[in-house]
N, C-alpha and C positions, 0 to 999 in steps of 0.2 A: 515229390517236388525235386526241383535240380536246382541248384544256388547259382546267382546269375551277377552278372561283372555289375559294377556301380562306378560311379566319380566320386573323388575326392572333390572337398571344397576348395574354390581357385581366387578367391575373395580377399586372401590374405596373405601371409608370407608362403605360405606354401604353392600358391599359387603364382607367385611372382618367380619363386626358385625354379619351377615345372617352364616357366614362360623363356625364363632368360637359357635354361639348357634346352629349350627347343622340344619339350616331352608332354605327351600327352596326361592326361590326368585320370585314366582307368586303373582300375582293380581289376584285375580277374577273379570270374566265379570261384569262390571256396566256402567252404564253413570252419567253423570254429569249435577247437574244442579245448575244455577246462577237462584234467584228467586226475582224479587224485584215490589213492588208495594208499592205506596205513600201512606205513615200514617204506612206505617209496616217494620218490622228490615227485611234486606236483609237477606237474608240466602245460603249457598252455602251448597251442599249436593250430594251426589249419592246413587243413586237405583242398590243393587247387581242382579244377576240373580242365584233364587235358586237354579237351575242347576248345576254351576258351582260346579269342583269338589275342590276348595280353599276356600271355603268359611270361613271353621276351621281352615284355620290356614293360613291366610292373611299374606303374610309377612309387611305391614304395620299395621295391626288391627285395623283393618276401619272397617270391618264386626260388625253392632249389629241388632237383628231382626226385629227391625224397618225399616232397611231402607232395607232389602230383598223384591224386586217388584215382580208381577206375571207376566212373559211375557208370550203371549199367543196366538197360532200361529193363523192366519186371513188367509185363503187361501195362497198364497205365499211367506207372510209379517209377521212381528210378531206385535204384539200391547205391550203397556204396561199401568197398567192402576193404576197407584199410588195416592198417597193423600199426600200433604206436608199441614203442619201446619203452618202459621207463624204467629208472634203474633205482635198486635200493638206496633207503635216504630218508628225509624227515617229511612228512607231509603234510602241508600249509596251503591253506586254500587263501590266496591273496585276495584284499579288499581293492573295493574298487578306491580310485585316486578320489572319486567326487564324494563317499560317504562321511571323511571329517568335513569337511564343507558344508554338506547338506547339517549333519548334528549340530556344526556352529550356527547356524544361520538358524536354526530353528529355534536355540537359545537365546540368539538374541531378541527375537518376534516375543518372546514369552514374555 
């Protein structure tokens, strides 16, 4: 599989900020990556896909040329073949923002 551009949602403030600078409201295709090994800082990152036709003008401006991967098609499949750097340091796999939420809200249902 190849990862493929999406919208952001245009329904609310962020939608209204995209309206008034005149910018469209696409992603370019990437994936995502959580990276963590012990003795090195965690790092969270995505690999865009050159292709994509948003690259220039990201409406979040996440795009920088580092992190543009070569997908590369394999018979029916595509590969990608990147390099992340992480440097020594403490390793912490970050929670997500919505799990105290969800454990409060559960609590109080009980």
């Amino acid at each position: 599989m190849k990862p493929a551009g999406y919208p952001v949602p245009i329904d609310g403030p962020n939608g209204a900020l995209l309206g008034a600078q005149k910018r469209h409201n696409m992603r370019p295709a990437h994936l995502h990556f959580l990276i963590e090994k012990p003795g090195y800082k965690t790092i969270a990152s995505q690999v865009y896909d050159p292709e994509d036709p948003n690259l220039e003008t990201d409406s979040q401006f996440g795009v920088t040329k580092a992190l543009i991967g070569n997908f590369m098609k394999d018979g029916d499949s595509y590969r990608l073949e990147f390099t992340f750097v992480i440097e020594p340091g403490e390793s912490r796999r970050p929670k997500a923002p919505i799990t105290e939420k969800v454990s409060t809200a559960s609590t109080r249902l009980a």
